[in-house]
C-alpha positions as CSV (number, residue, x, y, z in Angstrom):
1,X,-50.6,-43.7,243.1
2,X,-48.3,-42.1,241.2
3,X,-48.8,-38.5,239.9
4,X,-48.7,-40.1,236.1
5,X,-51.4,-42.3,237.4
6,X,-53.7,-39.9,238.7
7,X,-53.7,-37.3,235.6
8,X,-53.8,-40.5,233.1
9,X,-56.7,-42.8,232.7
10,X,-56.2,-46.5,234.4
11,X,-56.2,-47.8,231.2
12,X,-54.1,-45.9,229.5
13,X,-51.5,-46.3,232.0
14,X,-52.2,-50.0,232.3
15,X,-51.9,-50.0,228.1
16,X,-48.7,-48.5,228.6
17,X,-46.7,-50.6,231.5
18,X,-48.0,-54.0,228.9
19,X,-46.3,-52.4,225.9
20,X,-43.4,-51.5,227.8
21,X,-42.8,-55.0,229.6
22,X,-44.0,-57.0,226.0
23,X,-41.1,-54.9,224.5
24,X,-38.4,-55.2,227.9
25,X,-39.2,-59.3,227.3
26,X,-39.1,-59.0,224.1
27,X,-35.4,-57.1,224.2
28,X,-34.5,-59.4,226.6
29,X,-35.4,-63.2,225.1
30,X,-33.7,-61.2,221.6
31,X,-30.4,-60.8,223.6
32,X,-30.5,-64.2,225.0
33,X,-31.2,-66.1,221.9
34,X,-28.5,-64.1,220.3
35,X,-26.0,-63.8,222.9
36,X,-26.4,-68.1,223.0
37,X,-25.9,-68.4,218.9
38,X,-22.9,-66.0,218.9
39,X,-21.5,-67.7,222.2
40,X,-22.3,-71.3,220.4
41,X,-20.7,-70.5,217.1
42,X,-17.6,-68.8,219.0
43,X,-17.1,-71.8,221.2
44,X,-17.2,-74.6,217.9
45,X,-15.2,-72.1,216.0
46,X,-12.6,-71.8,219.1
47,X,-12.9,-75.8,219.1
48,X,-12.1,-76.4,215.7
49,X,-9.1,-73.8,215.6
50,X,-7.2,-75.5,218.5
51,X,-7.9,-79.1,216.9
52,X,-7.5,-78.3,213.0
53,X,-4.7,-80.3,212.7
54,X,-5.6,-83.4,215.2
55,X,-6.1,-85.8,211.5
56,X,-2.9,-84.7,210.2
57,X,-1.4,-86.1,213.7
58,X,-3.5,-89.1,213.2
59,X,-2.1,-89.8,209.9
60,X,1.2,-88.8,210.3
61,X,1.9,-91.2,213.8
62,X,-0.5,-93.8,212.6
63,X,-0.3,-94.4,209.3
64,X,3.7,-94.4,209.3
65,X,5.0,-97.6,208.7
66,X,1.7,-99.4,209.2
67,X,-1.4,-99.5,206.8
68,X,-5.3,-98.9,207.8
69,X,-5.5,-101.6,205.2
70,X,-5.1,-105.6,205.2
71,X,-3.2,-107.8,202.5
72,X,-7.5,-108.2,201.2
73,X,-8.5,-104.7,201.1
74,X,-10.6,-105.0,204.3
75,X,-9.7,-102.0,207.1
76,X,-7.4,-103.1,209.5
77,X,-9.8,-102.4,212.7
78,X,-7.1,-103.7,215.3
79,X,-4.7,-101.1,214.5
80,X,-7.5,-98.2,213.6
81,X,-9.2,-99.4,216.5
82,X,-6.5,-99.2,219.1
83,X,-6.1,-95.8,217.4
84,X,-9.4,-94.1,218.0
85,X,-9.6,-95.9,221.2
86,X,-6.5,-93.8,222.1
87,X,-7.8,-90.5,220.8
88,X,-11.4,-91.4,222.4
89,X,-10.0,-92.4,225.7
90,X,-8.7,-88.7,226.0
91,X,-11.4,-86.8,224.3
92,X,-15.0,-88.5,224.6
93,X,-16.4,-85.9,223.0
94,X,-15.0,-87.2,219.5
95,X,-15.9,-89.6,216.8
96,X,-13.3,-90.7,214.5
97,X,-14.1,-92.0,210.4
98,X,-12.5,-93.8,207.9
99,X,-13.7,-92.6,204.2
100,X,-12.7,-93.5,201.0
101,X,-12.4,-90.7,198.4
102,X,-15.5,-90.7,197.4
103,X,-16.9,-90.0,200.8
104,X,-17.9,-93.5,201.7
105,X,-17.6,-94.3,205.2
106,X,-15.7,-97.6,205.7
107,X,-15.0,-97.7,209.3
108,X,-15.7,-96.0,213.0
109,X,-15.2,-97.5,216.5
110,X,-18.6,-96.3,216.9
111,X,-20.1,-98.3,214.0
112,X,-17.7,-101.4,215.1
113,X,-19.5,-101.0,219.0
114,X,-23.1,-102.1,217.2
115,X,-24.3,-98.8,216.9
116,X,-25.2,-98.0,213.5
117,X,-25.5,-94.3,211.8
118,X,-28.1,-93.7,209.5
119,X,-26.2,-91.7,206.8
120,X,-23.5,-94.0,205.2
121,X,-21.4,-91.0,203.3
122,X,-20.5,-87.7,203.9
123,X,-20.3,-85.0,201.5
124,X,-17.1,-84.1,200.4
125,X,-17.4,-80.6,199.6
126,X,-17.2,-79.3,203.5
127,X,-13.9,-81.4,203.7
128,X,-12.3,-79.9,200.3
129,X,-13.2,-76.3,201.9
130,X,-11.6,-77.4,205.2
131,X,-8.5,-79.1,203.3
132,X,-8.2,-76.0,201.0
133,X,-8.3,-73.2,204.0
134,X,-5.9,-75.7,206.2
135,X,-8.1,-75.1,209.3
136,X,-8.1,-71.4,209.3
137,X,-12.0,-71.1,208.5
138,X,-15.1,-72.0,210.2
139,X,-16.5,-74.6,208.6
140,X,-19.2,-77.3,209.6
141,X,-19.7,-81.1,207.9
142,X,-21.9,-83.7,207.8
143,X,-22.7,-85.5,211.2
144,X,-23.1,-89.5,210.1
145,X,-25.2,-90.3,213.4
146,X,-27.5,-87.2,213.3
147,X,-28.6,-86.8,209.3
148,X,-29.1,-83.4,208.3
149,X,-27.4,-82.0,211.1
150,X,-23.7,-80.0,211.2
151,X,-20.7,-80.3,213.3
152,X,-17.1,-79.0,213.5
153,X,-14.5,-81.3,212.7
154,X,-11.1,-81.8,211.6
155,X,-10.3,-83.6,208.1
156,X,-6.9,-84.8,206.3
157,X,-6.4,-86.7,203.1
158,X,-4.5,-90.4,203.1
159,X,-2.9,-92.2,200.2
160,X,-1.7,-95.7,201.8
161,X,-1.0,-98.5,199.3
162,X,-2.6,-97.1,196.4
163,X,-5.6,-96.2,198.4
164,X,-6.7,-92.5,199.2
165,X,-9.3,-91.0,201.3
166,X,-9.9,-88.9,204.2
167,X,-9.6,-89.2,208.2
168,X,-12.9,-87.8,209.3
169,X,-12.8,-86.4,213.0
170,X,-16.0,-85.2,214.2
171,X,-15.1,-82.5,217.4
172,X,-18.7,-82.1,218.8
173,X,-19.8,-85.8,218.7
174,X,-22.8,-87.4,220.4
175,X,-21.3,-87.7,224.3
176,X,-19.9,-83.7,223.7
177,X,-23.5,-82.6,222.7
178,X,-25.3,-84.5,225.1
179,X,-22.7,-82.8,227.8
180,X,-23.0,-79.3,226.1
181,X,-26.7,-79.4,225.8
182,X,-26.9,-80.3,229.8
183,X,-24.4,-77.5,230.6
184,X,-25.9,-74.8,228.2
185,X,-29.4,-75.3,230.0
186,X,-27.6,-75.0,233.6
187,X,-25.6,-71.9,231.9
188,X,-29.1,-70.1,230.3
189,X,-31.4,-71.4,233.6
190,X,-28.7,-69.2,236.1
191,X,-28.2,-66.3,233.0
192,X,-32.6,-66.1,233.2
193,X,-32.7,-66.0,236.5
194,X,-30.1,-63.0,236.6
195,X,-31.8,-61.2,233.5
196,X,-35.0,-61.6,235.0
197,X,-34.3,-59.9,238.2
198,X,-32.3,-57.3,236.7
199,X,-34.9,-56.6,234.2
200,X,-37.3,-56.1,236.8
201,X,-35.5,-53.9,239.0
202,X,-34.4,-52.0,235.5
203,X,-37.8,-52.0,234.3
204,X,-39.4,-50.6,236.9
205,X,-37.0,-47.5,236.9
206,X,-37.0,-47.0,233.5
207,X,-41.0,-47.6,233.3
208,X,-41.2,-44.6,235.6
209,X,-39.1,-42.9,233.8
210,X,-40.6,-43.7,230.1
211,X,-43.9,-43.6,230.7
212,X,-43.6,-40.3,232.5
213,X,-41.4,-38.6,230.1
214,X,-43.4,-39.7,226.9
215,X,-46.9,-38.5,228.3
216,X,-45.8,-35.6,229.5
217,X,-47.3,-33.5,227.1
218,X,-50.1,-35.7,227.4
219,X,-51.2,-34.9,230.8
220,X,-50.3,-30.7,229.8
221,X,-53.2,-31.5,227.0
222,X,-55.4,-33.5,229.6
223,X,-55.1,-30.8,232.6
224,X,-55.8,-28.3,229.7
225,X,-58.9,-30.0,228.7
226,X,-60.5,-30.1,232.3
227,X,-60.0,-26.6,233.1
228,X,-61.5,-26.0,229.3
229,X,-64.3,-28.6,230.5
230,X,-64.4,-26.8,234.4
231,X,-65.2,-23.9,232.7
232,X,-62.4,-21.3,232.1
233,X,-62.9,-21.1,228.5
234,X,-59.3,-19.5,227.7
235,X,-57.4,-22.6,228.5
236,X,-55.5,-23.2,225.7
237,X,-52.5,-25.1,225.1
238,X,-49.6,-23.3,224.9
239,X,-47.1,-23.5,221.7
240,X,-48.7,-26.5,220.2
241,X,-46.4,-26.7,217.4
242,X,-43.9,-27.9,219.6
243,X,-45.9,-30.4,221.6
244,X,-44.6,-34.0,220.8
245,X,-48.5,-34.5,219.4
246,X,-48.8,-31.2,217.7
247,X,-52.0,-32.5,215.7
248,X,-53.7,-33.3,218.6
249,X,-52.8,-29.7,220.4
250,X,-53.4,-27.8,217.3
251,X,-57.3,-29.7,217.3
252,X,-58.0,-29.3,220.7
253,X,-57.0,-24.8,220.6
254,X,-59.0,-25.0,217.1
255,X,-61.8,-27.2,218.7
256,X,-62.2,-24.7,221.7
257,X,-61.9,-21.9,219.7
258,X,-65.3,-22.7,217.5
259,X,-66.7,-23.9,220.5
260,X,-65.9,-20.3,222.2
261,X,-67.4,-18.7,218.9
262,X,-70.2,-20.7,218.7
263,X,-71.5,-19.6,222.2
264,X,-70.6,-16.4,221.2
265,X,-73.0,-16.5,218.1
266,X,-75.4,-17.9,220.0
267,X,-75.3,-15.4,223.2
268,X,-75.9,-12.7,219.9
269,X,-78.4,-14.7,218.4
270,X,-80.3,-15.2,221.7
271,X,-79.9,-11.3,222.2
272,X,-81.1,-10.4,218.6
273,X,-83.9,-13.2,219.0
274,X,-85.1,-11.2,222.3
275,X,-84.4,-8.0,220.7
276,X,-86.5,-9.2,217.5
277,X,-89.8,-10.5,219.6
278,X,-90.3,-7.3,221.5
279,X,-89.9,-5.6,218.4
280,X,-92.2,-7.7,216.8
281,X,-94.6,-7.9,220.1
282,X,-94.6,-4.2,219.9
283,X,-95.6,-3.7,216.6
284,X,-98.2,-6.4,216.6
285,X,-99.6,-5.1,219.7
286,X,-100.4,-1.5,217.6
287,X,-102.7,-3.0,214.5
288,X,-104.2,-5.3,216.8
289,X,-104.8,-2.5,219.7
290,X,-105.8,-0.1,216.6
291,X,-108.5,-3.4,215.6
292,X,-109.9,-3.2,218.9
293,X,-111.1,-0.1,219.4
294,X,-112.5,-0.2,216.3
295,X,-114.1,-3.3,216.2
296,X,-115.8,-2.3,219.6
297,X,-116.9,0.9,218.3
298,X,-118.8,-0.6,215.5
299,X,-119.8,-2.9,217.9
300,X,-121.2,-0.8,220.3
301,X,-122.3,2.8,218.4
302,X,-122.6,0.6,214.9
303,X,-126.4,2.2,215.2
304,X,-125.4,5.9,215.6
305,X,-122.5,6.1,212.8
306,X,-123.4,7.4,209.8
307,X,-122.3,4.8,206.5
308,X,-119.6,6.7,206.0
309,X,-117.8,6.5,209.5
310,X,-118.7,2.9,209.1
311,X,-117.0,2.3,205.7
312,X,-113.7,4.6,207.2
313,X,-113.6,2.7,210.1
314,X,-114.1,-0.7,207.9
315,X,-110.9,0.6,205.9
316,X,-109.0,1.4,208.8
317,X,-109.5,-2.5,210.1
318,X,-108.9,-4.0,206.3
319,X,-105.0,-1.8,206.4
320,X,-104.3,-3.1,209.9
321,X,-105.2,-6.7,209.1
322,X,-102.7,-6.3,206.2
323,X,-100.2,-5.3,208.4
324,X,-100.6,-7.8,210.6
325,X,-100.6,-10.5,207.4
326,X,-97.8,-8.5,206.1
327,X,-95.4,-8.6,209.1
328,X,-96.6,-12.4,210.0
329,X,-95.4,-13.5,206.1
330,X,-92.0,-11.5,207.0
331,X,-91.3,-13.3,210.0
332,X,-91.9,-16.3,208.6
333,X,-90.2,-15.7,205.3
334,X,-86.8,-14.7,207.5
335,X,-87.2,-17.7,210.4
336,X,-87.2,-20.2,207.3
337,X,-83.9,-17.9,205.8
338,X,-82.1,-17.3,209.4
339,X,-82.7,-21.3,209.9
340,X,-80.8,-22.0,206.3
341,X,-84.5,-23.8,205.3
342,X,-84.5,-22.6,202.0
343,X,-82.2,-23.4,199.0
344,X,-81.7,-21.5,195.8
345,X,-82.8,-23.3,192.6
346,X,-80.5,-21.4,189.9
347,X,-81.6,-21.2,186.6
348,X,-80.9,-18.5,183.9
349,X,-83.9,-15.7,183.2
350,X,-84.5,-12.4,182.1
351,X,-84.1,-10.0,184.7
352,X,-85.2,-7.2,182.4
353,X,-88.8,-8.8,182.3
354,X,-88.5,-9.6,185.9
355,X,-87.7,-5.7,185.9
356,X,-90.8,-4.7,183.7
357,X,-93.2,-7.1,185.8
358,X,-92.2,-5.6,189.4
359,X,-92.1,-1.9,188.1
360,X,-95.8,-2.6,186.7
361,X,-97.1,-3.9,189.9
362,X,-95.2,-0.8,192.3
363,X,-96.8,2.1,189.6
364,X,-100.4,2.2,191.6
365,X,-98.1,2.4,194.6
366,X,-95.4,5.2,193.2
367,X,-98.4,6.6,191.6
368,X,-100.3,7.7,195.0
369,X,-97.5,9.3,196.6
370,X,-96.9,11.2,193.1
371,X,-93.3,9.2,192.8
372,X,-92.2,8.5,189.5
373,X,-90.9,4.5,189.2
374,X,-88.6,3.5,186.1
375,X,-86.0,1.1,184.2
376,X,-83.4,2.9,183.0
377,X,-82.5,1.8,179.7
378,X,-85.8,-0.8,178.7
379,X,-84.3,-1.9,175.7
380,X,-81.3,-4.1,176.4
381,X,-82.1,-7.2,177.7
382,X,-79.9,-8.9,180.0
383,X,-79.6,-12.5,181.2
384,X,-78.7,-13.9,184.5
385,X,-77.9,-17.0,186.5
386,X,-80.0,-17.2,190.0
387,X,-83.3,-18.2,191.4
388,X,-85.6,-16.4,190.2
389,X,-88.1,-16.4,192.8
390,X,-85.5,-15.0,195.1
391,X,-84.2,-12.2,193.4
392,X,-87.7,-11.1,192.4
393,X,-88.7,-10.9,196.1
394,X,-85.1,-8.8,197.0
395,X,-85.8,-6.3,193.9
396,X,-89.5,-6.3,195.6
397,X,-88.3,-5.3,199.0
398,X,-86.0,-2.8,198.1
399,X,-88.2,-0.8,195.3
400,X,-90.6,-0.4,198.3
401,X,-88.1,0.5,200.5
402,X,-87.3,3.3,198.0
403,X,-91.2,4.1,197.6
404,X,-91.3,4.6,200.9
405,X,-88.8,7.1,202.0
406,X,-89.0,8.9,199.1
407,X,-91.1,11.7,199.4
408,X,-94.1,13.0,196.6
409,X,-92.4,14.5,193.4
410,X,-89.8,12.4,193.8
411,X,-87.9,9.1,191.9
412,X,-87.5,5.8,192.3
413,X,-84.6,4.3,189.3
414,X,-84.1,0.3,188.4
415,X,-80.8,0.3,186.4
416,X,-79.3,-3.1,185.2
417,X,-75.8,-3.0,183.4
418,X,-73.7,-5.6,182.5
419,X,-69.8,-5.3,183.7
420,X,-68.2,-8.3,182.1
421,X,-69.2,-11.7,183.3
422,X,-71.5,-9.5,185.9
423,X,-75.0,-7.7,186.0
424,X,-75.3,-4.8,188.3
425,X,-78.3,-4.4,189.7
426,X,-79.1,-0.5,191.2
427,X,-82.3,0.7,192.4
428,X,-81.8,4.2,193.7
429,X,-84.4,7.0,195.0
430,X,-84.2,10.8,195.7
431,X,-85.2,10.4,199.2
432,X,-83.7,11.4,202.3
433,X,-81.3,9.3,202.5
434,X,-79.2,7.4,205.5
435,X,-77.6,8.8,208.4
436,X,-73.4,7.8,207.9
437,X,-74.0,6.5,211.1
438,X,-76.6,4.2,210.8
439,X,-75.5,2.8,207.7
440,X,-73.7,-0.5,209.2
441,X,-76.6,-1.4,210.6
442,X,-79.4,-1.1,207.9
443,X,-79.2,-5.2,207.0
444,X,-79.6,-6.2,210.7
445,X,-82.9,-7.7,212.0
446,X,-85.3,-5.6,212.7
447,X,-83.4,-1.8,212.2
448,X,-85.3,0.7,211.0
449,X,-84.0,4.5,209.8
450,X,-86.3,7.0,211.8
451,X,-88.1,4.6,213.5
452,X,-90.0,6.8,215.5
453,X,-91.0,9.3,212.8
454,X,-94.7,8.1,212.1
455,X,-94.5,8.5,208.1
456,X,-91.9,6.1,207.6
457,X,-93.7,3.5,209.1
458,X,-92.4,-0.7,208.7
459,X,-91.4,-4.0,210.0
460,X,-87.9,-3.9,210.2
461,X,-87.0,-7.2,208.2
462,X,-87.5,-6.3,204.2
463,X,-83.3,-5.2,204.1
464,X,-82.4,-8.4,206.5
465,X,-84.5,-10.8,204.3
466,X,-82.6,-8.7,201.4
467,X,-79.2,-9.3,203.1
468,X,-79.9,-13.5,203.4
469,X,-81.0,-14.1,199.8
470,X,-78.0,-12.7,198.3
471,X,-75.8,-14.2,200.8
472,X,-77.2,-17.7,199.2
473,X,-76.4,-16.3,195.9
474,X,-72.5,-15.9,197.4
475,X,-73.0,-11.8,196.4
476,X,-72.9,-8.7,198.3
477,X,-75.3,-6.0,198.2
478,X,-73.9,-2.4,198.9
479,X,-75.8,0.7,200.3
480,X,-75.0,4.1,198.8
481,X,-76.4,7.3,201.0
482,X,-75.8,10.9,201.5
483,X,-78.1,12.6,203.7
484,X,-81.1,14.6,201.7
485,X,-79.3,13.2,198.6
486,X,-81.1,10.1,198.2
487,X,-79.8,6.3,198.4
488,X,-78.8,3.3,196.1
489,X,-78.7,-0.2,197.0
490,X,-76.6,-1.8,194.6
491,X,-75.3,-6.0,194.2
492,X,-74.5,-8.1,191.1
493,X,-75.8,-11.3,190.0
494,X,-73.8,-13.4,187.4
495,X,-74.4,-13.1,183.8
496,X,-76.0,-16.2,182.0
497,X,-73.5,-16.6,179.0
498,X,-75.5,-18.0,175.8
């Protein structure tokens, strides 16, 4: 088997060699069908040059001195008979006519032998052609035994006793066509022999030859794709441009390089997933741990505690089940994000009132830590094109992400201003602020600032979930944070235009 063979599928290659020999007979039966009609016309055309004159001869020995014609009109078939006799006896292959002018036959040695021919004139116009080019063209008339069909010939005009018409010499007649016909088999029987073992031989070679040079970039892209397919996931085919099927090169690097990305992504998702559930297994473990030991005190000194220690200890259990609710609603609310489960419904609103309702519900909170929470500038109201639900539960996250790392005396500021087609959206706070360093990292999935400091206590997921819903409102949302200066978290959401 043949190297082509072996990197090429069976079929392919079996696809191939059909095309190839369809086209090679093809080329071939083309070359004999045109090689016999140019051989065919060259021969008549040969045969009518060398006897373009034979009627002049005719009439010029024939007619001299004795008429075609009897005292009654009739043709005189004793001497026009002895005369096509003579030219037959030396040429079979011709049939000689008598017409009048108007193209009548009148007499032929072939009609006067009993055989009869079906057409009983002959056009004229081939004749006047012949007449007018004196033989020097290649031109075909009417056959009188064959209707329909043409033949060379050789024509001249008589005018004996009054009477004109035309000596009609057929070159190619009945006997000479039978002949050729026998002889041009023979000639095109030894001629397909020949081709056809020459064409095998040739087409063989040149097979080899086609096939291999035509899928040689074929079997570049093929080994290419099983080493991709064996594993080494940097084959790549090289200068694709250039390859004689550049679309399918280009598809297959581009194909490999998503694929390559994809597993990528999904290596780092897997990693953050793993990353995210001992996070998550960690801080579910504490309220539960913290529910526990509780529970089982109540359980097993509920007798001895005083009401008080009962009702502290009740408290305790009521925060920790909210945490536990709290986280449980996060994860869920970022699984159906990360999993692209939820789609925004945009519609235009008031994100001033949205402002007013969220810094209502957050002033108990601010309130207990002595935090003052405000809209700056209450009074203008502005309009904007988003989901509502959405952007209420971002603005949510990140005024209690201010609230809680801003420290007692401090403030927490909502600012909304409208920068032409755009509202900019800023809540900012007079906390601590962000290490420089772990700003790039504040969005990701579960990252937390001062994780381990037990004040500044949380889940991890508000800023990720934050992150999501403005990526499905095609924004950005940008953190600004000095250290001990505070922070600002700032994005824009599209004006409504009235």
């Amino acid at each position: 088997m043949s190297t082509v063979e072996k990197t090429l599928t069976p079929r392919l290659v079996k696809k191939l060699w059909m095309a190839f020999i369809a086209l090679i007979i093809l080329m071939g039966t083309s070359y004999m069908l045109i090689t016999s009609y140019f051989a065919q016309k060259h021969h008549e055309e040969t045969t009518q040059r060398l006897n373009a004159d034979v009627a002049h001869h005719v009439i010029a020995e024939k007619f001299d001195g004795a008429s075609p014609f009897l005292d009654d009109g009739s043709v005189n078939k004793p001497l026009f008979g002895d005369l096509m006799h003579d030219m037959m006896a030396v040429n079979r292959g011709i049939e000689v006519y008598l017409l009048d002018k108007t193209g009548e036959i009148l007499y032929s040695v072939v009609l006067d032998h009993g055989e009869t021919a079906p057409a009983k004139r002959v056009s004229l116009t081939p004749i006047e052609s012949f007449i007018a080019q004196k033989g020097e063209g290649f031109v075909r008339g009417d056959d009188p035994r064959n209707p329909g069909e043409q033949k060379i010939f050789s024509a001249a005009p008589y005018s004996v006793d009054g009477r004109e018409g035309y000596v009609y010499i057929v070159l190619a007649g009945k006997n000479f066509q039978q002949v050729s016909d026998t002889l041009w088999g023979q000639y095109f029987a030894r001629l397909g022999i020949g081709a056809t073992l020459l064409t095998t031989v040739f087409s063989i070679l040149l097979g080899l030859l086609a096939i291999w040079f035509l899928t040689k970039n074929l079997r570049l892209i093929i080994t290419t794709v099983r080493r991709f397919q064996d594993g080494d996931l940097s084959a790549r085919i090289e200068k694709p441009e250039t390859s004689d099927i550049a679309i399918f090169a280009k598809s297959f690097n581009g194909m490999a390089d998503t694929i390559v990305d994809n597993m990528d992504k999904l290596q780092s998702v897997d990693m953050l997933r793993r990353e995210l559930i001992a996070n998550v297994s960690h801080d579910l473990r504490t309220p539960l741990a913290i529910l526990k030991g509780y529970i089982e005190t109540l359980q097993i000194k509920g007798d001895s505690l005083t009401e008080k220690e009962k009702q502290t200890y009740l408290q305790i259990t009521h925060d920790n089940v909210d945490k536990l609710s709290k986280l449980i609603n996060q994860l869920f609310e970022y699984s159906k994000l990360e999993a692209e489960q939820v789609t925004p419904i945009k519609e235009p609103f008031s994100i001033t009132e949205l402002s007013y309702d969220l810094i209502a519900k957050f002033k108990v909170l601010a309130g207990k830590k002595d935090i003052v929470l405000h809209l700056e500038k209450p009074q203008e109201n502005h309009v904007v094109f988003a989901d509502v639900s959405l952007v209420e539960r971002a603005l949510q996250n990140l005024i209690e992400n201010a609230i809680k790392y801003t420290e007692p005396k401090g403030t927490v500021t909502l600012s909304l201003v409208q920068n032409g087609n755009q509202v900019e959206i800023n809540i900012s706070d007079t906390g601590a602020g962000i290490p420089i360093n772990e700003q790039p990292f504040i969005f990701d999935r579960y990252k937390q600032v001062d994780k381990n400091d037990p004040k500044k206590t949380g889940y991890g997921l508000g800023l990720a979930i934050v992150k999501k819903i403005m990526d499905l409102h095609d924004t950005t949302i940008t953190v600004l944070s000095k250290p001990k200066e505070g922070s600002s978290f700032i994005f824009n959401l599209p004006a409504y235009q009235v």
